[in-house]
MOPAC internal coordinates of N, CA, C and O (Angstrom, degrees):
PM7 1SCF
backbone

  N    0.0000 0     0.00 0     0.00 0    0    0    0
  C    1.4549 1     0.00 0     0.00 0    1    0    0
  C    1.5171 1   109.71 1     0.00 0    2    1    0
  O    1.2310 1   122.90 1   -41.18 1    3    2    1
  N    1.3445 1   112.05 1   138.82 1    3    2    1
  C    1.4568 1   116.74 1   173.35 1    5    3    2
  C    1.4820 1   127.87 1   -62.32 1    6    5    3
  O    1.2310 1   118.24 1   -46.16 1    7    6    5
  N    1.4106 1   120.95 1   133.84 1    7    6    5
  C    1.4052 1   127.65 1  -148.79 1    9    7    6
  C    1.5341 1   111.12 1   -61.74 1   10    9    7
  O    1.2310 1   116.28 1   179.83 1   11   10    9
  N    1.4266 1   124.68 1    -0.17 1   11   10    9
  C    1.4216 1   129.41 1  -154.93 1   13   11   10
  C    1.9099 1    81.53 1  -103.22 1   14   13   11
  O    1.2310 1   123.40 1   175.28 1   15   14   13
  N    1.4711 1   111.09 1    -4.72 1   15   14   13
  C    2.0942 1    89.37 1  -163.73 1   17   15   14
  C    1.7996 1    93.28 1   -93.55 1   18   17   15
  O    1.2310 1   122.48 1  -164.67 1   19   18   17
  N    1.1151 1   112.85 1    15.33 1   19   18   17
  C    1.4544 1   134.39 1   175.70 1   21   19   18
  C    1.1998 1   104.44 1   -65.62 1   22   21   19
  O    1.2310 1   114.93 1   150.72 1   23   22   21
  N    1.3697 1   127.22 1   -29.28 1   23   22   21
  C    1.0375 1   146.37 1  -175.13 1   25   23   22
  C    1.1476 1   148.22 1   -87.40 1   26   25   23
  O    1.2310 1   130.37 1   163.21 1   27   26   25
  N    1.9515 1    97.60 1   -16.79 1   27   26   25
  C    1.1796 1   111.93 1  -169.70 1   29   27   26
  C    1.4503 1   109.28 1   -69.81 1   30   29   27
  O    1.2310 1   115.10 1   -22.69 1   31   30   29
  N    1.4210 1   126.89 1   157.31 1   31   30   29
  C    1.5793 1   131.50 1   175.71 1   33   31   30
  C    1.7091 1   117.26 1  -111.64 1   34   33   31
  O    1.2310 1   134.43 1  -170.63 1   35   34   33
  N    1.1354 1    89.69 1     9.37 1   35   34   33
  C    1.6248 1   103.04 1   176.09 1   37   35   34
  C    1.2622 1   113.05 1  -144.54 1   38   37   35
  O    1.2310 1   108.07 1   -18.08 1   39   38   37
  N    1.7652 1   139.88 1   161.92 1   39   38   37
  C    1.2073 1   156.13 1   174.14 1   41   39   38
  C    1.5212 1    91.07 1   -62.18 1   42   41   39
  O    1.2310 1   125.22 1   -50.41 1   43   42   41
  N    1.9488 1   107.58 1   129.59 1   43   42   41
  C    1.3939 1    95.07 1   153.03 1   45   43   42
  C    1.8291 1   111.60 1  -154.92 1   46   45   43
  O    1.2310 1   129.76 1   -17.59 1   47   46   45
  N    0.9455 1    98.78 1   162.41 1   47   46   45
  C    1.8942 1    90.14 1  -166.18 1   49   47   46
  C    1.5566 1   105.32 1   -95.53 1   50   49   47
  O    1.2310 1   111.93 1    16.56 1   51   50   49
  N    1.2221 1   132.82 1  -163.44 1   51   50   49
  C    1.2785 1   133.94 1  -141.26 1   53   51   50
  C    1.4950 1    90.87 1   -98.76 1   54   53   51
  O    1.2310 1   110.51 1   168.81 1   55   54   53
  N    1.3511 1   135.44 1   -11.19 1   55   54   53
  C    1.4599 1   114.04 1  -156.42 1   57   55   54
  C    1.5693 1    82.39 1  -107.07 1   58   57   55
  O    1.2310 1   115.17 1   153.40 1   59   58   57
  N    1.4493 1   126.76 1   -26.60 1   59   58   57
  C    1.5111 1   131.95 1  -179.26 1   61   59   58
  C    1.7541 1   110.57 1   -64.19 1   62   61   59
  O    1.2310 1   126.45 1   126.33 1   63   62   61
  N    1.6957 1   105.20 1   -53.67 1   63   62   61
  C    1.6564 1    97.30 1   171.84 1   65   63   62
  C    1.3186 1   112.10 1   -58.69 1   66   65   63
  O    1.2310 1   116.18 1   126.50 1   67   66   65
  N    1.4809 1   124.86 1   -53.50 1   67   66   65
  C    1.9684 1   120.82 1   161.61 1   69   67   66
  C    1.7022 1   116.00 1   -16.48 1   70   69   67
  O    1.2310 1   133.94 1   141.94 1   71   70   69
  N    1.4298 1    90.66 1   -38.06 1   71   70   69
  C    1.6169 1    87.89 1  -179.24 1   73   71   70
  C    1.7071 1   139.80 1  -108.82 1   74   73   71
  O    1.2310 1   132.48 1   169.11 1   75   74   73
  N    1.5040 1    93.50 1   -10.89 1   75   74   73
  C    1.5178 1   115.63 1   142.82 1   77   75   74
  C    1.5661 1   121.73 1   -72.61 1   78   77   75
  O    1.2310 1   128.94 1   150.86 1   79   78   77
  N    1.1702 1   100.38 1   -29.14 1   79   78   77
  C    1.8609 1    88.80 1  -177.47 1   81   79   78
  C    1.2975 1    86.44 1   -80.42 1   82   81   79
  O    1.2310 1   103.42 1   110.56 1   83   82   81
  N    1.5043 1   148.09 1   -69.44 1   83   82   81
  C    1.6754 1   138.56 1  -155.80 1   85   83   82
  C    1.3561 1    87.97 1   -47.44 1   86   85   83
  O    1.2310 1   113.43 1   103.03 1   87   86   85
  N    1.4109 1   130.03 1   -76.97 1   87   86   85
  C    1.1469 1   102.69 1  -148.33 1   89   87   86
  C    1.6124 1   121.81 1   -71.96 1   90   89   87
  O    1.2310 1   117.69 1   164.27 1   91   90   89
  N    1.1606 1   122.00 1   -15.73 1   91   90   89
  C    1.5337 1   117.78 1   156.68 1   93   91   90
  C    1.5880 1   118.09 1   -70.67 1   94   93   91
  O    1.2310 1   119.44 1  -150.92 1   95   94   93
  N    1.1832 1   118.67 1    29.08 1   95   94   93
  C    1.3915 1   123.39 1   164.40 1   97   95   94
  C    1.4907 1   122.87 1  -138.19 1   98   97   95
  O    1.2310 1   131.50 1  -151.99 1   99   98   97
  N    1.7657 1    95.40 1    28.01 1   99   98   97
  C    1.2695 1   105.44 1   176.12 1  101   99   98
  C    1.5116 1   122.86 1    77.94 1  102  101   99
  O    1.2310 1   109.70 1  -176.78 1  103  102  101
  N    1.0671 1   136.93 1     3.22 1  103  102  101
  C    0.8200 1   149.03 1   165.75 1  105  103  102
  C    1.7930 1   134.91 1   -98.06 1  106  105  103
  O    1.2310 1   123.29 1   -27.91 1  107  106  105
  N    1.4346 1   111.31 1   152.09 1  107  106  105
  C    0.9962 1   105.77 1  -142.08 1  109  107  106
  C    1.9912 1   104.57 1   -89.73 1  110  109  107
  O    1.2310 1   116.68 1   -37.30 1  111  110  109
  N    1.6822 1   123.91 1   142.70 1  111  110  109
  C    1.4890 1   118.34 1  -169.36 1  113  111  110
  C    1.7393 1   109.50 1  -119.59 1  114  113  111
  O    1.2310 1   129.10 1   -49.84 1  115  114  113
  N    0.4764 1   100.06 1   130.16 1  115  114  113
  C    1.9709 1   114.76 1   164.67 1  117  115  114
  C    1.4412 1    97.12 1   -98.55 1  118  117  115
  O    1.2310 1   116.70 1   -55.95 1  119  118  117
  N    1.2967 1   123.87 1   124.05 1  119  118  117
  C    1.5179 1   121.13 1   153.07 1  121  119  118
  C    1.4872 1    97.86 1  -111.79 1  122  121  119
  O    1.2310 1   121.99 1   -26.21 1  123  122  121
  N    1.3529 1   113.80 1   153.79 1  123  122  121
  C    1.3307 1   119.72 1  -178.96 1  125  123  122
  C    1.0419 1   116.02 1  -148.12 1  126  125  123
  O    1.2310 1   105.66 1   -89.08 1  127  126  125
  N    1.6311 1   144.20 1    90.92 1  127  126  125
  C    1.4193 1   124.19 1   166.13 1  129  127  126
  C    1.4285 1   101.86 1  -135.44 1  130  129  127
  O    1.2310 1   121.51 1    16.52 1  131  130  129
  N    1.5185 1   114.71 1  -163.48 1  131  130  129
  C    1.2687 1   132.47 1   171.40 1  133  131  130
  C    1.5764 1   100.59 1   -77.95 1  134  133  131
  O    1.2310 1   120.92 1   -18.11 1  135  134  133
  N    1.6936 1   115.85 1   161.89 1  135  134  133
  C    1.4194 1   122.89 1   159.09 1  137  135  134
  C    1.1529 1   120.13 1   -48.53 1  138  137  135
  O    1.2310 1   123.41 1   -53.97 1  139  138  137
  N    1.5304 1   111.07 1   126.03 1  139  138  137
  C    1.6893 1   119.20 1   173.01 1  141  139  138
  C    1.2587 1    90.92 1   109.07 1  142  141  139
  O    1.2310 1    94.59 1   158.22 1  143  142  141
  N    1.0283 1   161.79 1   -21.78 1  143  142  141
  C    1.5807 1   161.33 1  -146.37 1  145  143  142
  C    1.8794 1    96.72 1   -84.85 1  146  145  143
  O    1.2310 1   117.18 1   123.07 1  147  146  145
  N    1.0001 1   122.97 1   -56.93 1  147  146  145
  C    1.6959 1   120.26 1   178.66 1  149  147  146
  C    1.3658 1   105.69 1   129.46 1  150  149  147
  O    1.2310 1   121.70 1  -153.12 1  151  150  149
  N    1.7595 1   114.35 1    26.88 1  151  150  149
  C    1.2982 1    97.65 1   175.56 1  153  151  150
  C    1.8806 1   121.85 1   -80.25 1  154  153  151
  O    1.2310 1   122.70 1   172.78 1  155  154  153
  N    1.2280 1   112.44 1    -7.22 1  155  154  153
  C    1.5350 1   107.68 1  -167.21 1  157  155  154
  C    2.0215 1    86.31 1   -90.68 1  158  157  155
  O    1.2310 1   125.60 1   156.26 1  159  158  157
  N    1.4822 1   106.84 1   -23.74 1  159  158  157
  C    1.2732 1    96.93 1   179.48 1  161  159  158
  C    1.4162 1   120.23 1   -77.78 1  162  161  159
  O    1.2310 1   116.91 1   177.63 1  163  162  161
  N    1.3119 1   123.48 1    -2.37 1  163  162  161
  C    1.0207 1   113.17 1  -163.93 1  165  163  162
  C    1.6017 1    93.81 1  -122.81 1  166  165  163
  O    1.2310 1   111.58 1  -168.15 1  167  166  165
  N    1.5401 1   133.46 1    11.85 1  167  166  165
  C    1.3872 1   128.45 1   157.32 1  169  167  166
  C    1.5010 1   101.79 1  -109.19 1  170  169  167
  O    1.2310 1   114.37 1  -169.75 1  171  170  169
  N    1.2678 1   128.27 1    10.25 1  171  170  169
  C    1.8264 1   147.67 1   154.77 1  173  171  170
  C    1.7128 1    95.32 1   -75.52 1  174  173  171
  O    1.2310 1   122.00 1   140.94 1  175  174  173
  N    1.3301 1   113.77 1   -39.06 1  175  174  173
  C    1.5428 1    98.92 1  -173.66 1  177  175  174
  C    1.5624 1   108.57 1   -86.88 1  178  177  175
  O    1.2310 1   121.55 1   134.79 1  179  178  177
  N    1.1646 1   114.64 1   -45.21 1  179  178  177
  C    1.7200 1   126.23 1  -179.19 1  181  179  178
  C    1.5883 1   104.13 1   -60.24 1  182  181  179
  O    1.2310 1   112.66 1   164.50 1  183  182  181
  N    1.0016 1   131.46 1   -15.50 1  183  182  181
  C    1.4064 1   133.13 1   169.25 1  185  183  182
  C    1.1204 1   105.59 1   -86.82 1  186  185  183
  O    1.2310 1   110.03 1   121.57 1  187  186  185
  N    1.1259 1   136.32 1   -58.43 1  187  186  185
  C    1.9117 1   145.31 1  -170.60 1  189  187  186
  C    1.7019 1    92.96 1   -66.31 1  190  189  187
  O    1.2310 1   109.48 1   121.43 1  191  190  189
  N    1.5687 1   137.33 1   -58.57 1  191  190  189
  C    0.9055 1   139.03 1  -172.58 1  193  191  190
  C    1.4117 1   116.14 1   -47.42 1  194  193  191
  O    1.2310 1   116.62 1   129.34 1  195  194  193
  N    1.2328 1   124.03 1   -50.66 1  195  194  193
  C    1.2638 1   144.64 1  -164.96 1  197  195  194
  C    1.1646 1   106.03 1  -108.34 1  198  197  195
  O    1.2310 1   105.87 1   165.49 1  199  198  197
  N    1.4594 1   143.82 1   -14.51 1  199  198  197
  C    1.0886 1   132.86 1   116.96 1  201  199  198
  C    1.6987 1   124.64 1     0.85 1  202  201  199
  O    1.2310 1   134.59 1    93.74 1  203  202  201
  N    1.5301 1    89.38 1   -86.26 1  203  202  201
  C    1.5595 1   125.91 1   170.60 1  205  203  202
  C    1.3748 1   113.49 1   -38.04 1  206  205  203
  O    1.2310 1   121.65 1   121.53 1  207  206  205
  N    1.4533 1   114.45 1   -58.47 1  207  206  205
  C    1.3005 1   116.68 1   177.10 1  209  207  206
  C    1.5507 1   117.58 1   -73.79 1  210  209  207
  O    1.2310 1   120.35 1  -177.38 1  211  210  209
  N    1.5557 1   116.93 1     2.62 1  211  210  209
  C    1.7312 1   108.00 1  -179.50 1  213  211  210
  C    1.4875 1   120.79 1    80.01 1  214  213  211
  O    1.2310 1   131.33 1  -172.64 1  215  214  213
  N    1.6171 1    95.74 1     7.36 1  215  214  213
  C    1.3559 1    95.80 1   168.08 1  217  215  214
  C    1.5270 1   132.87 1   -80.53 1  218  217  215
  O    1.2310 1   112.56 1   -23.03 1  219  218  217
  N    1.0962 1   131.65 1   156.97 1  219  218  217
  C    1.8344 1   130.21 1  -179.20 1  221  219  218
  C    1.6252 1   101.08 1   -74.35 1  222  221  219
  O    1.2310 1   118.73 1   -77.80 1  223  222  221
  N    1.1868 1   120.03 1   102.20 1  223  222  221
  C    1.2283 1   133.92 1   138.66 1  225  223  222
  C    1.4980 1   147.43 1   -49.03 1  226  225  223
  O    1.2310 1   117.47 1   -34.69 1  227  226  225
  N    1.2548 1   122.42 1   145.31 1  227  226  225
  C    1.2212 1   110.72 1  -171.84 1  229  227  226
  C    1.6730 1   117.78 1   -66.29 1  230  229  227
  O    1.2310 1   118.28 1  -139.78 1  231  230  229
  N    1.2714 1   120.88 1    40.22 1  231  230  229
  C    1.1760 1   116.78 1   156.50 1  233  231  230
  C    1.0544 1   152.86 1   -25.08 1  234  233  231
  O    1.2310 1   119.15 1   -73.26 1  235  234  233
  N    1.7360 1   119.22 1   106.74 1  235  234  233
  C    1.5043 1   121.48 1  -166.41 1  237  235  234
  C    1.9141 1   122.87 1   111.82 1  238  237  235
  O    1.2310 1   138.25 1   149.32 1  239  238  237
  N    1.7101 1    82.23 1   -30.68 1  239  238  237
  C    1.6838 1   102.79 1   154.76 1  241  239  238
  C    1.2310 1   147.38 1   -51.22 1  242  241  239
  O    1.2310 1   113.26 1   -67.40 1  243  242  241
  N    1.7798 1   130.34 1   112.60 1  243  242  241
  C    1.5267 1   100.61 1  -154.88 1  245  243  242
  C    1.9110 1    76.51 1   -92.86 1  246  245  243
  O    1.2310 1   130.69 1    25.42 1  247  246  245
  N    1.4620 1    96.98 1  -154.58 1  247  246  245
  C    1.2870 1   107.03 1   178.20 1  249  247  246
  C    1.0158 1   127.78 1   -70.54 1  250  249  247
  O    1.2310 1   120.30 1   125.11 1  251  250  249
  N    1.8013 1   117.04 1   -54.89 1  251  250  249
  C    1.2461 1   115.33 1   164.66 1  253  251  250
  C    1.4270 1   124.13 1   -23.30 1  254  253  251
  O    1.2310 1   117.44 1   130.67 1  255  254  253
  N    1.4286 1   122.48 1   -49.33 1  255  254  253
  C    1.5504 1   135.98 1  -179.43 1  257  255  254
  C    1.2127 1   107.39 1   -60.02 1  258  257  255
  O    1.2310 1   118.81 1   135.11 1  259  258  257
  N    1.5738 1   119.88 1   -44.89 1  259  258  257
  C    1.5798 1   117.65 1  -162.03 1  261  259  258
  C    1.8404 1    93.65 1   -80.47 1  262  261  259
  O    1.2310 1   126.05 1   145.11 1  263  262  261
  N    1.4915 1   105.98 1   -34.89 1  263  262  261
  C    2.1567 1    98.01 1   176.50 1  265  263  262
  C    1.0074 1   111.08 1   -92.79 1  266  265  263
  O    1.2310 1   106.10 1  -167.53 1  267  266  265
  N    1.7592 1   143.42 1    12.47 1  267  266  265
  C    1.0937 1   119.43 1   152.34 1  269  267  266
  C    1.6280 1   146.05 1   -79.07 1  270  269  267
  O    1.2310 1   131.16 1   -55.87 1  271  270  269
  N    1.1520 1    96.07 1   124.13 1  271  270  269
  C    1.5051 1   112.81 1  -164.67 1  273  271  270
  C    1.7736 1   123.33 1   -78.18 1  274  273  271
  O    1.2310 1   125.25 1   -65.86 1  275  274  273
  N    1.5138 1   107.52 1   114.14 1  275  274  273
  C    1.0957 1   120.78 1  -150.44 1  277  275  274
  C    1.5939 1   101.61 1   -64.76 1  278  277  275
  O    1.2310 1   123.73 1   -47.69 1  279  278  277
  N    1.7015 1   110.45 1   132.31 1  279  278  277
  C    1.5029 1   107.31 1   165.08 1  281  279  278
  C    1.7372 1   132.46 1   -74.47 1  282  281  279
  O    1.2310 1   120.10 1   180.00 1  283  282  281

């Protein structure tokens, strides 16, 4: 696993690091599941990760903003 999941601040399974590494490589993520699935946990990790890595974060964002889902 890539040295940035060092980082993570929450439990996450293999399809969640898949989706912290894309999006810490600039690239663009859709997460999609039902409730309970680990999506708020897994933009808890892409923030802490990229944090870590010195990346620009969504700063200033409450949550609502970071889970709202584009029409």
């Amino acid at each position: 696993m890539p040295a940035h999941n060092d980082y993570l601040v929450l439990d996450a399974d293999s399809s969640q690091y898949g989706s912290v590494a894309t999006a810490l490589a600039d690239q663009h993520v859709i997460v999609d599941g039902p409730p309970g699935t680990g999506k708020s946990q897994m933009i808890a990790n892409v923030i802490a990760a990229g944090t870590a890595a010195g990346l620009v974060g969504p700063a200033g964002m409450d949550e609502q903003d970071l889970l709202r889902v584009p029409s």
